[in-house]
C-alpha positions as CSV (number, residue, x, y, z in Angstrom):
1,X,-39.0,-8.9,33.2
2,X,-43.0,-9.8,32.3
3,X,-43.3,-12.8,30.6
4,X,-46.4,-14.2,28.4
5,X,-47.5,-17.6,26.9
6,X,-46.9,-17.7,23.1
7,X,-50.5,-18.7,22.2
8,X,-51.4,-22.3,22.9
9,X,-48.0,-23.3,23.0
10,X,-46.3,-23.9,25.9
11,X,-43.6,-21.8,25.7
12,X,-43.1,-18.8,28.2
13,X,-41.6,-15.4,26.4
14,X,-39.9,-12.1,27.5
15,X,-42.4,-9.7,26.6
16,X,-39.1,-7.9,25.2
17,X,-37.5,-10.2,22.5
18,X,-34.1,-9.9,21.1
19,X,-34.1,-8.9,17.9
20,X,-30.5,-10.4,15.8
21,X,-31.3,-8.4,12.4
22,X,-28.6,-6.2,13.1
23,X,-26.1,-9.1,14.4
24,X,-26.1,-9.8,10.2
25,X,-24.9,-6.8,9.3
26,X,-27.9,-5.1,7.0
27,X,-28.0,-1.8,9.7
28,X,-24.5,-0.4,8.5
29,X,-21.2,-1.5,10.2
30,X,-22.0,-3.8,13.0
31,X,-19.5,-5.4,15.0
32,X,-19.8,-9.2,16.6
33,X,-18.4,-8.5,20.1
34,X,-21.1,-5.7,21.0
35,X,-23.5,-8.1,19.2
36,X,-22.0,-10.8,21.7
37,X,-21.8,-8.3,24.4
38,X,-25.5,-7.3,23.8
39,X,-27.0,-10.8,23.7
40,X,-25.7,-12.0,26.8
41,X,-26.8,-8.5,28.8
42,X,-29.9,-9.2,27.7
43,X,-29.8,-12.6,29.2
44,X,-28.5,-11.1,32.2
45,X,-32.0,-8.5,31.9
46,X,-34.6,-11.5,32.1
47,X,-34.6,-11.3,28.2
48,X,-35.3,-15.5,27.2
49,X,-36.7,-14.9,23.3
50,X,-34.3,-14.7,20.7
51,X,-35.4,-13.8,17.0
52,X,-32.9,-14.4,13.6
53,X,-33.4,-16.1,10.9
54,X,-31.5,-17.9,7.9
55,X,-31.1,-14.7,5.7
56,X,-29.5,-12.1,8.4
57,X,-26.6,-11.4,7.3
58,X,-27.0,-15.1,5.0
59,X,-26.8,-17.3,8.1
60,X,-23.9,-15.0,10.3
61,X,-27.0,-13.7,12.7
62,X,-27.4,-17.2,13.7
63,X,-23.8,-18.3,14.6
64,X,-23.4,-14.9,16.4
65,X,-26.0,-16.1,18.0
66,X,-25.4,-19.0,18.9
67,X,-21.5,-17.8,20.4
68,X,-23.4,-15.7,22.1
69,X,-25.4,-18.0,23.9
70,X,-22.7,-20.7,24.2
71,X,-24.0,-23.6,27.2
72,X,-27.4,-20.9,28.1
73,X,-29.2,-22.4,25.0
74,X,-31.1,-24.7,26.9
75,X,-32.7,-21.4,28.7
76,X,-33.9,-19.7,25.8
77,X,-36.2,-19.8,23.1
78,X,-34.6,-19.4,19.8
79,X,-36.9,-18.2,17.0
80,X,-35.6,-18.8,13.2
81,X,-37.2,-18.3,9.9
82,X,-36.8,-20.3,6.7
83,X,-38.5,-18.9,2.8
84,X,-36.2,-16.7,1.7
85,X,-33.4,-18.4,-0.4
86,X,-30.2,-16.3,-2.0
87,X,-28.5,-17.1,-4.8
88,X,-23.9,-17.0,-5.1
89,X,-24.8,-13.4,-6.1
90,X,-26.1,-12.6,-2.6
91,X,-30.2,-12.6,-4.5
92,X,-32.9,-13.3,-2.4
93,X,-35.6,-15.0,-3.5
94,X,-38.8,-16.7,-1.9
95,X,-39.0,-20.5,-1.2
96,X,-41.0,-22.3,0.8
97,X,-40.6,-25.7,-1.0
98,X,-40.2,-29.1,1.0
99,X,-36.3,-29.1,-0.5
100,X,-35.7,-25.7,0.8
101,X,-36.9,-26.4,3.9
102,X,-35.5,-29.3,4.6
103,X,-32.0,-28.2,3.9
104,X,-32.3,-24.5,5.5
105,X,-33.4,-26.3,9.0
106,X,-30.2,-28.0,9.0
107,X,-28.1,-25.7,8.0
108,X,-30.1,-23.2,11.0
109,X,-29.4,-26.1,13.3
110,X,-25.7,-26.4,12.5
111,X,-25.2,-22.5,12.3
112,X,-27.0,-22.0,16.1
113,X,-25.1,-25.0,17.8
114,X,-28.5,-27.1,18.5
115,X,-30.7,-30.2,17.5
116,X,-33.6,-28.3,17.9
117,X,-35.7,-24.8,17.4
118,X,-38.1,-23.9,19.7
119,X,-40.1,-21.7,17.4
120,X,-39.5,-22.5,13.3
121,X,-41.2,-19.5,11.5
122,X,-42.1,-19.1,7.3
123,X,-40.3,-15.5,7.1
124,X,-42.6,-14.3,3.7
125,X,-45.4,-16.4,1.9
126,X,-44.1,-18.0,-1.1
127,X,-47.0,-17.9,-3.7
128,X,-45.4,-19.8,-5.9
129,X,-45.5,-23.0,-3.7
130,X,-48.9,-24.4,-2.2
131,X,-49.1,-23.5,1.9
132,X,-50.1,-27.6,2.0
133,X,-46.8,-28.1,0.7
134,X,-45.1,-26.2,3.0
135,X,-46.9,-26.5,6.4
136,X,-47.0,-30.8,5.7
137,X,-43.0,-30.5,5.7
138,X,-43.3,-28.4,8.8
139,X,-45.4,-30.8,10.4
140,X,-42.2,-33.7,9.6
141,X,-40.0,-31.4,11.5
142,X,-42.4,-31.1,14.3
143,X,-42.7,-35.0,14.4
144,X,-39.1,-35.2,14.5
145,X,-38.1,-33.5,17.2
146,X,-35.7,-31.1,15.5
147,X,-38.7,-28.0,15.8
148,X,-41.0,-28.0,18.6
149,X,-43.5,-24.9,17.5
150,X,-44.4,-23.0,13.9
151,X,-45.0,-19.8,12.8
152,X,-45.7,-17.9,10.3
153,X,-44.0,-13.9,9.6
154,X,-45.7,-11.4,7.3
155,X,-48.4,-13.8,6.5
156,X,-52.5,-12.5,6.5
157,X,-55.0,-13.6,7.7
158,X,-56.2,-15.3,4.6
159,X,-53.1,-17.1,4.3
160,X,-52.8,-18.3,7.9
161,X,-56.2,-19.9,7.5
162,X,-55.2,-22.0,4.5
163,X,-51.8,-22.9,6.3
164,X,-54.1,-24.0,9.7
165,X,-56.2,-26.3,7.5
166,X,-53.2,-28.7,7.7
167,X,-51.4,-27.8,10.9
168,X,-51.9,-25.5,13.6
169,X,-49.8,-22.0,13.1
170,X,-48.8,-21.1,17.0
171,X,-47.6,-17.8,16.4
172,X,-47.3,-15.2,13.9
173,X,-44.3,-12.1,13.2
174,X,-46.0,-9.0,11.6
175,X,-44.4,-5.9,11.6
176,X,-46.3,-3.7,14.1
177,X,-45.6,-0.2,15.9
178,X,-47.3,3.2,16.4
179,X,-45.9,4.3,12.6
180,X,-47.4,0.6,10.6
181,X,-50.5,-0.1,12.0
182,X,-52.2,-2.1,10.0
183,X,-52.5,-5.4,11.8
184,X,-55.3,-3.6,13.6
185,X,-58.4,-4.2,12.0
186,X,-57.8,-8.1,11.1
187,X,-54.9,-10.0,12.2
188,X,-54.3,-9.1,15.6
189,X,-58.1,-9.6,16.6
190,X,-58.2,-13.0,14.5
191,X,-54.5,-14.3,16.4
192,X,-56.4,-13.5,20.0
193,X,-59.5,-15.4,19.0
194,X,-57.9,-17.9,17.1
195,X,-54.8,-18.9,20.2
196,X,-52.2,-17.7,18.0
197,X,-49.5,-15.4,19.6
198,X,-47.7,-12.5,18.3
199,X,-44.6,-11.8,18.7
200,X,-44.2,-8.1,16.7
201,X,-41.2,-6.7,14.8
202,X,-40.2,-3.1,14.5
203,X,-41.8,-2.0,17.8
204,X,-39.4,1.3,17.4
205,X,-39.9,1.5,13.9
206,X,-36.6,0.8,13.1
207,X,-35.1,4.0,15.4
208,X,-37.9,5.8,13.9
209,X,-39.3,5.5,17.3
210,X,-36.5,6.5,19.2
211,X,-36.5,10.5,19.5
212,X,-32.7,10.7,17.8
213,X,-33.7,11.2,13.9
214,X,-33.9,14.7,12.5
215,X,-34.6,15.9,9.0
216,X,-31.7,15.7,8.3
217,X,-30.5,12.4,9.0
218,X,-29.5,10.3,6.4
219,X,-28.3,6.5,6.5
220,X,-25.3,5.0,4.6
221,X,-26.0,2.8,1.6
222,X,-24.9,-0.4,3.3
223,X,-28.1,0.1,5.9
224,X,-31.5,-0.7,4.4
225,X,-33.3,2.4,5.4
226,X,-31.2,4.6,3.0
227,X,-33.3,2.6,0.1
228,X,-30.1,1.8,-1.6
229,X,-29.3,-1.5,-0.5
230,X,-32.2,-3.7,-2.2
231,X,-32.3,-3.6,-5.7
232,X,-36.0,-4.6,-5.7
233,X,-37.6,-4.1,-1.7
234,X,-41.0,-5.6,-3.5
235,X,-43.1,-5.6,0.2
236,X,-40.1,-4.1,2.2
237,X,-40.5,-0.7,0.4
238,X,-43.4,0.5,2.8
239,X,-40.5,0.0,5.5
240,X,-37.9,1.9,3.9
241,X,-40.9,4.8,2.7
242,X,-41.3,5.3,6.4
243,X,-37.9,7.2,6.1
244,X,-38.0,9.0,3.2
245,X,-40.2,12.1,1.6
246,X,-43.0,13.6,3.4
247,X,-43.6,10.7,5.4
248,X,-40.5,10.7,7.1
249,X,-41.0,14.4,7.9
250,X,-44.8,13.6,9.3
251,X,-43.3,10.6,11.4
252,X,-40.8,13.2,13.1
253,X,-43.6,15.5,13.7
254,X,-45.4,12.8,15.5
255,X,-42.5,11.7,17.8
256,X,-41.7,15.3,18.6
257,X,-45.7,15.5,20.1
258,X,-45.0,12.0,21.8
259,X,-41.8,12.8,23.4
260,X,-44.3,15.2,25.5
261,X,-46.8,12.4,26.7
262,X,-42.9,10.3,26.9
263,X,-41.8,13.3,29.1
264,X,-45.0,13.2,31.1
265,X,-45.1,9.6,31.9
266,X,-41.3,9.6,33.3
267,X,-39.7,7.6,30.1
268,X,-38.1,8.1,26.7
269,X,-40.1,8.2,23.4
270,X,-38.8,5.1,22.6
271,X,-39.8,2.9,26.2
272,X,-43.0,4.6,25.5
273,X,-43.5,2.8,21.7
274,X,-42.6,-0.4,23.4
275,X,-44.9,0.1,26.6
276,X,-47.8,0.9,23.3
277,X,-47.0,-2.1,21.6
278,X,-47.4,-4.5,24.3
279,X,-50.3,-2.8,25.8
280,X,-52.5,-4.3,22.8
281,X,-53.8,-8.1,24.5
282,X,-53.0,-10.0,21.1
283,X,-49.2,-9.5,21.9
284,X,-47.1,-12.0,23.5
285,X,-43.7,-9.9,22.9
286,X,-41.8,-7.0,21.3
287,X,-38.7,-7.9,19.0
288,X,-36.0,-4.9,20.1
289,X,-32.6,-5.5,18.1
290,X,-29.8,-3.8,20.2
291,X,-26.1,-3.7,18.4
292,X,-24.7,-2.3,22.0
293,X,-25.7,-3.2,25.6
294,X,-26.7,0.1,26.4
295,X,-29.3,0.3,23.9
296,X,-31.0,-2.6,25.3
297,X,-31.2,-1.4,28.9
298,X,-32.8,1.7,27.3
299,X,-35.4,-0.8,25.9
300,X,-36.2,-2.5,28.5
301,X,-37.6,0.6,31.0
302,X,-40.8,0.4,28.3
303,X,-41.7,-3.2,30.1
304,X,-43.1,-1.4,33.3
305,X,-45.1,1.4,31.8
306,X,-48.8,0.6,32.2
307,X,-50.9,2.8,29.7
308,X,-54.0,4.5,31.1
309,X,-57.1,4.7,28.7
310,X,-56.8,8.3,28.8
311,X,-53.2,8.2,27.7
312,X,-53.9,5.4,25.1
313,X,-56.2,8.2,23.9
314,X,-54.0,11.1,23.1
315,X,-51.2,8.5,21.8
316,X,-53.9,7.4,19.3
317,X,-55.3,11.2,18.4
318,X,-51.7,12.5,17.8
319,X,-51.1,9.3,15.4
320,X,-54.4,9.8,13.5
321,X,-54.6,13.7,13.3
322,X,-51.1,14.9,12.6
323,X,-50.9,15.8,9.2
């Protein structure tokens, strides 16, 4: 396993992060012993980053985790997110208040079996509440021992520069793969100026990625990608769009050309989106979610594929010029 510094922190990451989305249950059935089972292989792979959050599966992702994990805490870096609040209906909302905050860290802390987080992350900007608001109350929990770094997910450029105008933002979470590129042109050049690291999200493109989709694979309604499961996706809908229509058919064009260059280069379609992903210097690591230990073994052959320029090259010409 490669391992990079998360920006100016001091924290060492996997360049491959565990990904515990699917431990909560929004990917169709999902059961907590091959979660279990799949956390503690990666462990056993050199894998040290862990990524949930409060709203997986409304706080189960984090006590998986944290069964999972059992007395290896103290070797890993949890990552958790606060700002998204639900409701007794199951409603999610955005929050990002000092109240919300304060109460989702320690209901995170209880949940994952810890008194601290290594990496405490905003999961969306909440526009409603001012980013001084929200990165002052961050700063508390810094002070106090029970966070030790902050982040920021889904947040742009312009809004990371307002939150670092009261406290320094040490890593941000965008959503970043060969299908959703548009961290490109401004926030992955600004992170790698400004000492920020990124630790991307959907480096498959949620199975997109993968090589096992056809056109006519369809998902069941309890697994966001059928587009049935959120009565209003608001920002999400440009991840669920990438599986529906025309797009979805262009996107299985394109990883029918990759699997070539894949096939070429010795790996899978899917080892080479993660060997893409963290060929770009802004990233510190890949989130992979895995429900089964075999699909993170799979993940991990992408670590030691080392792009040429020339392959970089046809990678980028089949993304821009299939039609």
């Amino acid at each position: 396993m490669e391992y990079r510094r998360l920006g100016n922190s001091d924290l060492s990451l996997s360049v491959i992060g565990f990904g515990c989305w699917a431990m909560g249950g929004s990917w169709g059935k999902t059961d907590d012993r091959e979660s279990i089972a799949a956390a503690r292989r990666a462990l056993d792979l050199g894998i040290n980053f862990f990524d949930t959050a409060d709203i997986y599966g409304f706080g189960h992702s984090e006590k998986v985790l944290a069964e999972a994990l059992g007395p290896r805490r103290k070797d890993v870096v949890i990552g958790t997110k606060a700002g998204l609040a639900w409701d007794e209906h199951g409603c999610m909302f955005r929050s990002s208040t000092k109240y919300h905050i304060m109460n989702a860290v320690e209901a995170s802390l209880k949940r994952l079996k810890t008194d601290y987080i290594d990496l405490y992350q905003i999961h969306w900007p909440d526009y409603h509440t001012p980013f001084e608001i929200t990165m002052r109350t961050m700063d508390e929990l810094v002070k106090s021992g029970k966070v030790r770094y902050v982040g920021v997910s889904n947040f742009t450029v312009k809004q990371m520069k307002e939150c670092m105008k009261i406290k320094p933002i040490h890593s941000l979470q965008p959503p970043y793969n060969m299908l959703m590129r548009g961290i490109e042109k401004d926030s992955l050049p600004f992170c790698l100026k400004s000492g920020i690291g990124v630790v991307a999200y959907g480096p498959l493109a949620y199975g997109l990625l993968t090589g096992k989709f056809t056109k006519d694979t369809s998902f069941p309604k309890d697994d966001w990608r059928s587009g049935e499961l959120f009565p209003d996706p608001g920002d999400w809908q440009e991840h669920i769009d990438l599986f529906h229509g025309k797009q979805f058919r262009r996107n299985l064009q394109i990883v029918e050309k990759l699997k070539k260059v894949a096939n070429r280069l010795g790996k899978s379609v899917g080892q080479l989106a993660i060997a893409w992903v963290l060929s770009n210097p802004a990233i510190t690591s890949a989130i992979v979610g895995a429900k089964r230990p075999s699909q993170l073994e799979e993940n991990v052959g992408g670590v030691d594929l080392r792009l040429a320029k020339q392959d970089l090259r046809e990678i980028d010409e089949i993304l821009t010029k299939t039609s």
